[in-house]
Each structure stands twice: as C-alpha cells, then as structure tokens.
N, C-alpha and C positions, 0 to 999 in steps of 0.2 A: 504494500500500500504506500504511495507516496504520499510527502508533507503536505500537499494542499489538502486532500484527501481528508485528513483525518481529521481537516474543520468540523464534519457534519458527523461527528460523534455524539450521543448523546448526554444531554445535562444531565445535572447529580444532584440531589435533593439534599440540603443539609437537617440530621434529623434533630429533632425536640421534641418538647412537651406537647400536648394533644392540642393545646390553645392557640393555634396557629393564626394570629393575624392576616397575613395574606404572604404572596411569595413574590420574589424580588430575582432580577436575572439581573448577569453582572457581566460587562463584557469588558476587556482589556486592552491596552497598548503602551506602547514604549516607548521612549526617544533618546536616541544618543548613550545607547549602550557601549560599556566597554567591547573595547573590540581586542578578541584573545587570541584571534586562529593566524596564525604566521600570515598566510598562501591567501585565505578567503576572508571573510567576515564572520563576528560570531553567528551559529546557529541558536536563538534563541529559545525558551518555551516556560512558562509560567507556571509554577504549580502552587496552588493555595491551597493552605495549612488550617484547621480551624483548632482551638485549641477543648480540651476536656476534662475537666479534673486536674487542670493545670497541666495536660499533656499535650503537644503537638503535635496529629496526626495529618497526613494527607488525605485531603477527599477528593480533589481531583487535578489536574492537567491542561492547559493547551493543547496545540499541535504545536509541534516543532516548526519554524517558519527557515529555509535555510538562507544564509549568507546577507543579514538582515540586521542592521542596529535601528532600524526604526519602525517595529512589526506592530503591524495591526493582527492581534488574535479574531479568529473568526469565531472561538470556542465558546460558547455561552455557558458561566454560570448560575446553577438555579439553587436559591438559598430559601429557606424558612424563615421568616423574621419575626419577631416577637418582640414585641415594645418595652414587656416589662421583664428584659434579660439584657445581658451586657454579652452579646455575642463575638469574642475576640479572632480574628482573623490574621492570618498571615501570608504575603505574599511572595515568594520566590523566584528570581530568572536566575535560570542558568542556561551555561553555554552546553550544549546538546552534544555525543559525540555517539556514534556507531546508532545502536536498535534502541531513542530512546532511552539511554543507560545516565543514568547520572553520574557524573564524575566525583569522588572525594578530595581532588584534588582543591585547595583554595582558587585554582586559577580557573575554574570552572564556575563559580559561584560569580554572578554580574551583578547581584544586590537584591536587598528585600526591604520590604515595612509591614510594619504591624498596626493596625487601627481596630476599630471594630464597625459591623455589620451597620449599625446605628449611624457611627459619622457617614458613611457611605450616602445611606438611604437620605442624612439629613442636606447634604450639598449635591447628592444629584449625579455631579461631576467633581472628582479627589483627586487631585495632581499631588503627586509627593514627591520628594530627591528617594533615587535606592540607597540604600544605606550597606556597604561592607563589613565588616564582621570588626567589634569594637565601635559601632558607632561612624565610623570613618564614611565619609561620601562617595560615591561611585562616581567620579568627573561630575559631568551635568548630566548623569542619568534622573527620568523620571519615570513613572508609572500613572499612568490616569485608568482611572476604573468608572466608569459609568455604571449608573444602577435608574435602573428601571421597573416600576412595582407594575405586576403582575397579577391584575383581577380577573377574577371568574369571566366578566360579562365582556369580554373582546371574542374568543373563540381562538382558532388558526384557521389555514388557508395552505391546503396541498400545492404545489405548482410543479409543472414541468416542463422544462426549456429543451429546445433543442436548436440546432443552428445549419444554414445552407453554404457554401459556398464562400467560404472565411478564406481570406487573405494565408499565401503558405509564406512561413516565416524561416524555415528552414531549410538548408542548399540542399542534403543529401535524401529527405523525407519529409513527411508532411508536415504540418503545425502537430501542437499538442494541446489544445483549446482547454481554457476554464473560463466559467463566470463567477464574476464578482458584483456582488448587487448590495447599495448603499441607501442609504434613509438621508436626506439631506434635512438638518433640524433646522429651526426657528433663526438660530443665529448662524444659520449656514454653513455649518459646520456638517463634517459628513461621517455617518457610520455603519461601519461595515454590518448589515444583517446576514449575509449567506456567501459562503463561498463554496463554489461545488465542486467535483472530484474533476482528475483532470482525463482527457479522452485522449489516450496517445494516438499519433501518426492519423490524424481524420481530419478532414475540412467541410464532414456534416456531418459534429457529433451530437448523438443524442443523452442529456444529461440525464443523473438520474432524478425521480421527482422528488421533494422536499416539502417538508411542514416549516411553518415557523408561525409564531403569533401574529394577531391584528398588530398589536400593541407595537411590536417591534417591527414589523414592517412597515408600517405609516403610521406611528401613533393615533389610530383609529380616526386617520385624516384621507380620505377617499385621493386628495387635492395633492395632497404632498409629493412634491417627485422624487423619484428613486433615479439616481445615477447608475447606471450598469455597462460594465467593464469587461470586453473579451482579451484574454493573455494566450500567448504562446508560453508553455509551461519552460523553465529552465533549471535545473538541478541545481545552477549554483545563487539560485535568487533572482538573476538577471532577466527576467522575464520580459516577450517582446509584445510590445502594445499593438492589437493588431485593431480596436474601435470600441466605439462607446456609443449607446443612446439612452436615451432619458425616460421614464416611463412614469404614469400614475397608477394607483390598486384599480383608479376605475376605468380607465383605460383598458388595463388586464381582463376588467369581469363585463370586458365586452366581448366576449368567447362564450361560444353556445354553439350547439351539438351541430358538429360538423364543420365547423368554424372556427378558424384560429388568430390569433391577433399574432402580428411582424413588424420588426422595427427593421432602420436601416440600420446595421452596424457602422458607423462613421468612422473615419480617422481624420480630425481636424486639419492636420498636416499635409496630408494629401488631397483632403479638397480644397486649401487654400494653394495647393502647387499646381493641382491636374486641372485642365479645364474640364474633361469630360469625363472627370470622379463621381462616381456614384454612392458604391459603399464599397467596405469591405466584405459584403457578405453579409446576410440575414440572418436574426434571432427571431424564432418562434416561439410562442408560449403556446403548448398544444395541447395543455389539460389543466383546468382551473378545479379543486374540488373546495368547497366554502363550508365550516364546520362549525357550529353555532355551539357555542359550550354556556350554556344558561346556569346563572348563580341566585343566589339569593337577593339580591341587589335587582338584578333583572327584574322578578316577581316582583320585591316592593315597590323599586321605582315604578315598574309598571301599574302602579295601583291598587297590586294583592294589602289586602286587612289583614289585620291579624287581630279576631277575635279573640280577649282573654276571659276565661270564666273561672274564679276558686270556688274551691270546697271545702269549706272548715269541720273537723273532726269535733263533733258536741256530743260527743259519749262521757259514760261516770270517771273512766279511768283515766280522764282528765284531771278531778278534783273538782272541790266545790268552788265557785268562780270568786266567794269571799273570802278564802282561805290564800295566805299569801303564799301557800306551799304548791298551789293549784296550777295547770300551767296554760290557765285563763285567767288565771288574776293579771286586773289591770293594776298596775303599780302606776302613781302619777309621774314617776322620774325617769321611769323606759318603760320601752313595749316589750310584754313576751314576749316569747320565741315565734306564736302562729302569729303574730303583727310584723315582727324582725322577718321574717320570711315572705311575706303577705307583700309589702314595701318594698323588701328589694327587687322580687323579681316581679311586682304589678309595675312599679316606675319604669322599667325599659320598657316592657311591653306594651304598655300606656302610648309610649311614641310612634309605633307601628299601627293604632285602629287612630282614623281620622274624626271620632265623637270624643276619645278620651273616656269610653265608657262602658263600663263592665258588666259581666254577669255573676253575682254572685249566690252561692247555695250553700246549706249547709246541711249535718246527716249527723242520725247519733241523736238527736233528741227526743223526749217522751211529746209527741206529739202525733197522734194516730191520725192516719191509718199505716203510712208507712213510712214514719218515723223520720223522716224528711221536711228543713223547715227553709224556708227561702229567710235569708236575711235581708237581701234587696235585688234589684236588679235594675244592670245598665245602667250605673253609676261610676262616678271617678273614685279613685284609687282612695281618695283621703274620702268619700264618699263609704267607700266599703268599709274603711278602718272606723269610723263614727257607729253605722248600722253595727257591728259585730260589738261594739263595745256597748249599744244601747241596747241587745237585744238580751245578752245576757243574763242580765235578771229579769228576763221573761220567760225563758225557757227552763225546763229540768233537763238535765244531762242524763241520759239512760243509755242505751247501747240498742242493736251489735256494731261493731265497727264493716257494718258493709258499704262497698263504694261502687259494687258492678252498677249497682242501680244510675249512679252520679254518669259513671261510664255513659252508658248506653245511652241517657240522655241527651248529651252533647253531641255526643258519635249519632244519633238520631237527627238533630239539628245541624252536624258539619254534615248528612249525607243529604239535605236538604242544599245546602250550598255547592256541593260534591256533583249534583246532578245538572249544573251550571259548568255548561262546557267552556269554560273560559277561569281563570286563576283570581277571582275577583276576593276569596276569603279563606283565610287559612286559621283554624281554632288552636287552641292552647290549652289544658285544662290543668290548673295548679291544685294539687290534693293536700291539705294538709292534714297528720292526723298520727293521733299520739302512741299508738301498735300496730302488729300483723292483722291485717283484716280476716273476718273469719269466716267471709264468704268469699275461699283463695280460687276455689273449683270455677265460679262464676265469675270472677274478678279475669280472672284467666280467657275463660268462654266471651268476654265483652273486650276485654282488649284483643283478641284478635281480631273478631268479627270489626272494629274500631281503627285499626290499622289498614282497613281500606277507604279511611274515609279522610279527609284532609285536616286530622285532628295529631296533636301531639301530646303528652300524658306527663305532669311532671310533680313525682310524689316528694313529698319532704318530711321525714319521718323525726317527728316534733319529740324532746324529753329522754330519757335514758331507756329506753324498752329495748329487747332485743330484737332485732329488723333486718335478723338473719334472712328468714322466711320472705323478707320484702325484695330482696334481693334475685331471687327468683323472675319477678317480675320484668326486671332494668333488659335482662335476657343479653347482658354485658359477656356471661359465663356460657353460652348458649343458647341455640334459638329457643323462644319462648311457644312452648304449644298450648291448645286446648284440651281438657279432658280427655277428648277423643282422638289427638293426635295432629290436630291441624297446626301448623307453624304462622305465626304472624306473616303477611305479607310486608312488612317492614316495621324493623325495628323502632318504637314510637315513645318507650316510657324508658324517663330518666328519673330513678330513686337516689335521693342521697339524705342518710340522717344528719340533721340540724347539729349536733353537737360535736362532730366535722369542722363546722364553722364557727363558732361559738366564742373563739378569739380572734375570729378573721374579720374583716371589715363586710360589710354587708354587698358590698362588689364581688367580692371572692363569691359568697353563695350565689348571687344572682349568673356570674359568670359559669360556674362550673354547670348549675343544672339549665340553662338557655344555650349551651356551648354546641350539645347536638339539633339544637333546632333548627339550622339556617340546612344543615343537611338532610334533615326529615321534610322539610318542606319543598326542597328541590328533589328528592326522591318521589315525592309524591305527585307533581305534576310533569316528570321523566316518564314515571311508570303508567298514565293517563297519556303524555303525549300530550300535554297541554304547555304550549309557550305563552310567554309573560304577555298581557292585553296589549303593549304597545306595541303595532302592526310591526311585523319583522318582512322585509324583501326577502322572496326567493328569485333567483339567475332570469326567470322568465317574466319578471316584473320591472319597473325602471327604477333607474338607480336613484335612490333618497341622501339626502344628509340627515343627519351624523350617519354615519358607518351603519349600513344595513345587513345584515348575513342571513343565512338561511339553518335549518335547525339541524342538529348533526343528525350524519347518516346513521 
C-alpha cells in the first residue's frame, strides 16, 4: 500500500464515560519540520498519544507523507469529548523510516506538545512550536490541529470519482493519478477533506468511493467551494500537478440515475501558455449516495414535544407525612428526596414541551376503587411541587406499591400520539417510589407491551429499601421479557436508587437517569421510519437551503 493511500484509513474513537457530549474530529499539519534524511527530506507522520491513569498510550496515526517538511495529514481524528473531564492529549512527529517502524533513535523524533482535548475544541484552530525532548524548540517547527464538532444531525455522503483522459506526466509510462479534495473556509483558508489512493500507470482511473461527513465536507454549506487537485503520484514527494477544478456539494447532487456531473480538469499554466488548451483531462463524479443520520436535535428542533408525566409513590411504607422520619415529610428548609428528584429531572424536561406543563399522578393511596389518586394535571413543575405538598394531608397512604396500572396509562395515551404518523410527541414517564413493586409479573407484561409506543420509563427508587428486584426492570443486565417470554422491543426504562445521589448535586441525578433518552427517542422513530417534521429533500426533489439530505438507506 502506498503513503497516499493510507489517508482513507479509518478514525478511532477515543473511549470514556457513557456521558458523551458529542464527538469532535481532528485533522493535522505541519510546517517547517526538521529536516533529518541526508539525500531527501524528512518523511513525516503524527501519532497522538492520549494519556490514562497518568499513562501515555497511542491511539492512533497519520499516514506517513514522504519527503515533506510541510505535510498536510489527510488522517482524521475522531475523539469523545466530554466537558466535565480534562482530556490530556499528546502529539508526536517523527521522521518515518522503512514499514512505518518508529525509530529510537533521538534523530528520528521532529517534536511534540501536549495540550488537552478542551483547549483544542475551545480555539477551533491551535498553532503550537514542537517542542524537542527537555523543553528545547524544534527550529520554527509548528503543529496546527483543527477540531471540528461532530453532530448527529449533518449525516455523510458516499462519493465516487473517476477520471478521463488526464494529462501523462511520465516519459517511460503512464501518470499515476490521485485526488485531492479541499473545503475552502470562511477566511479562505483551505483544508484538506479527502485524499484518495493512488491508481498506478492509468490516465482513466477509476477511484475508489469514499464517505466523509456533511460537516466536513462543506460545513453543511451546499455554496461553499471545494478546491480539487489531480497529482501524478511520486515516491519521493515531488509530485506532478497535472489540474484542478472547483466544485460545490450542490453542484455534485446534480447527478441522478444515469447521469453524471464533469469538470474540466485545468492547469492554469497551460491555458494561460496554449491558445487552444482545453483541459487536462476530465473528472467524473459517477455515484452520489446521501445518508441522512437523524439525532435527537433533529426531532426536537423539528418540533417533537416531549411530554412529561410523574408518579409519586403514596403507599404506608413511606411513613406518616407528619413524622419527620417519613420520606414525605415536608421539612420547611429542603425538599425530600420525591421533591429533590421531582425538580431535577421535571426542570430539563420542562424545556423540551412548549406549555411548560405536566401530567401529574399519583398510586398507593387508600382511595377506592383502584387506589389511584391524580394530584393534578398539566401543570408547571413548581405547579406539581405545590399540588403534592397540599394534597398530602388529604390522603391516607395504604399500598400495594403497583405501577403496571400508571404504565399502561400513559403507554395508552403515547399510543394515541404513536398512531400520528409524523414525530410530533414523545412521553417521558418519571416513577417515583419508595420499594420493589409487587405487581413485578405485570409491571413487566406493560413495559413491554409500552416499549412500542413513543414513551420512555424513568424509575427513581426513593429511601434505603433494597431495589435489587428493580433492577430487573432497567434490562441494563439483559433483555427484559414478559411473563410469557416476549423481549421488549426497545430498551425504555432507566432505574437508579436516589441515594446514589444523595451527595451529588441534583444535575448529576437528572443527568444520569435522562442520559438514555435522546437514544430511546431516536430508536423509536428509526424503528417506525418516521423522520423529524421539518420536510427533508430526497435526490428527486430541488435542492433547498440549509443542507437538505435524504434519510439513510
């Protein structure tokens, strides 16, 4: 495999915690590297180090660029980022000799720095001096690292180029053709998004196809022109320019079945010498595939609700609600644990339904016929927290602690919304409640039936009981079945006991049991085939602004 070639390797995810904010690619280049090799220039290639427990390991690579002190990496990498970590990074160039072998020798090492993940992400663009071993500066070596975040709601875009009749650049045998395709930014500055494997001895070669993001190929700018570059490939760097033309994303997704879009390949030099220069030879794009990758951000911005409804646990084995031991007692200087819980996670949620207004219910009190008492409904958050604390001394607290019934309610009313072929509401149901429910057979039989319905289950198991048996449910250990053997069709309840949290700030609870919901809610309208309300272009429709795509195949 040659060193252009192993541009179109693939990214490496760097791993962590489950709370992943969003992901970040990082692309690289150099300038005014030491130059080490007697005969040629150094061969250079980057490898970044992430560190772990205070260890330095390698997570990935460049491609080796040869006879090059001033390399553009074509290598992308893809990082996890996470806001509330200090992710330290390290960068290495060294001079490259034989298969990709790193050398031990010092004269092989061209410089490195170390920063973290953060400053990257916060300047966008990070020019540093390399740094030699002791501190010492590498001439006017620098490293710039571009970082680019990485959302759901861009997709990628397959392409594949081929070429006609390309200028021969070499006396004894053909050219050896690559492309090279640029994003030209804002301040006109230009970066390399793809470079492709090289096609020896041809002057129509055909490339192979490639993915790459919206994001990074036009910053989901249809308008933006992409510079593209044909080389005659040369072992020792010296590569011969054989033309260039210009293109936009929407120019490209002017290709439809049977139909290809062509540029001229130019070479400015020769149409300003030749009068009767035409090109060097023609670039095809002769397969456009558009992949629509829908996130959670899609939905909402699209206008998906998010329904919130609690359920408060008003069984005995609460306690009496005047007994300060109880774990309903309202204490005037904090809220229990079912308020502390109540709050954190109605406050975000709260920002997602456009009324600001709840459903709330409650279960477990002596109030017949089936022991089920509404405290209010569709009201605001500080709304619910008022009704639960005035209703109290109105009800008696008796049992059993069932909640299928609560279930099946909701999951009734999200299969009402469910049956609206479009992503306009997505439910939430917050459980609170102070033990193992003891109708687990039915609790079981209604979340699965409930898991086809656009509803998510989020239990919060209030006081010191043991919520072994709750566990079961989260289905975190394995799929979660019904009595009779049915498996959920998607995993929908997240259980966590309150006293977990209990020295943590009330962010932490809210974040850990909402962390699986932006995934439950985009599983559930993947698995319907329901994209987000705001109209999306497919190839056979005309082309819109912002960046239109079509839904993955």
């Amino acid at each position: 495999m040659n060193d252009v070639q192993e541009a179109t390797s693939p990214a490496t995810s760097l791993s962590g915690p489950a709370t992943c904010v969003s992901k970040v690619e990082l692309r690289v280049s150099c300038k005014a590297l030491l130059d080490r090799d007697t005969l040629n220039k150094s061969d250079p290639c980057v490898i970044l180090m992430v560190q772990t427990n205070g260890q330095w390991t390698e997570l990935d690579r460049t491609e080796v660029i040869k006879s090059n002190l001033h390399p553009v990496f074509a290598k992308v990498f893809s990082l996890d980022y996470y806001f509330e970590e200090v992710q330290k990074l390290r960068f290495e160039v060294y001079d490259i000799h034989g298969t990709h072998s790193i050398g031990t020798r010092d004269d092989d090492f061209l410089g490195g720095v170390e920063c973290t993940l953060g400053q990257i992400v916060a300047q966008k663009k990070m020019v540093k001096p390399l740094l030699l071993k002791y501190g010492k500066y590498a001439g006017k070596s620098t490293i710039t690292v571009h970082a680019e975040e990485i959302s759901g709601n861009n997709g990628y875009v397959e392409l594949s180029f081929c070429a006609k009749k390309l200028d021969d650049k070499d006396l004894f045998s053909k050219s050896d053709p690559f492309l090279e395709i640029y994003r030209i930014n804002d301040d006109e500055t230009e970066q390399l998004v793809h470079r492709t494997e090289v096609i020896k001895n041809n002057l129509n070669p055909v490339w192979e196809p490639f993915k790459v993001s919206l994001i990074s190929l036009c910053s989901c700018d249809e308008e933006r022109k992409l510079k593209c570059l044909v080389w005659d490939y040369d072992s020792r760097g010296k590569h011969d320019f054989i033309g260039e033309f210009y293109a936009t994303f929407r120019e490209m997704q002017k290709i439809s079945s049977g139909n290809k879009v062509t540029w001229d390949c130019v070479n400015p030099k020769y149409k300003q010498k030749k009068r009767n220069y035409k090109n060097s030879g023609v670039v095809i794009l002769s397969d456009l595939k558009l992949h629509r990758v829908y996130s959670f951000l899609d939905y909402i911005m699209g206008g998906c609700q998010i329904h919130f409804t609690v359920a408060i646990d008003f069984t005995a084995s609460n306690g009496d609600p005047r007994n300060s031991c109880s774990l309903h007692y309202i204490n005037p200087y904090q809220p229990n644990e079912y308020l502390k819980a109540l709050i954190a996670v109605g406050e975000i949620c709260q920002d997602y339904d456009s009324d600001k207004r709840f459903s709330a219910l409650g279960f477990g009190a002596r109030i017949p016929p089936n022991y089920e008492v509404s405290i209010s409904a569709h009201i605001a958050i500080q709304g619910v927290v008022e009704a639960y604390q005035n209703c109290l001394p109105k009800i008696q607290l008796y049992g059993p602690t069932n909640v299928s019934p609560i279930i099946n309610r909701i999951a009734k009313l999200a299969a009402g919304d469910g049956n609206i072929k479009d992503a306009s509401r997505y439910h939430i149901l917050l459980i609170l409640t102070d033990g193992v429910v003891t109708d687990m057979a039915d609790t079981r039989e209604a979340i699965v039936r409930a898991s086809y319905q656009p509803l998510s289950i989020i239990i919060v198991g209030v006081g010191n009981a043991d919520f072994t048996d709750m566990q079961i449910l989260d289905g975190d250990d394995g799929v979660l079945r019904s009595p009779k053997g049915e498996p959920v069709l998607r995993d929908i309840v997240q259980f966590v006991p309150f006293r977990d949290f209990k020295t943590a700030s009330p962010a932490a609870l809210a974040k850990c049991v909402l962390a699986e919901v932006p995934k439950q809610v985009v599983e559930y309208y993947s698995h319907k085939a329901i994209c987000p309300m705001c109209p999306v272009r497919d190839l056979s429709t005309p082309i819109l602004s912002p960046l239109a795509t079509t839904p993955t195949e």
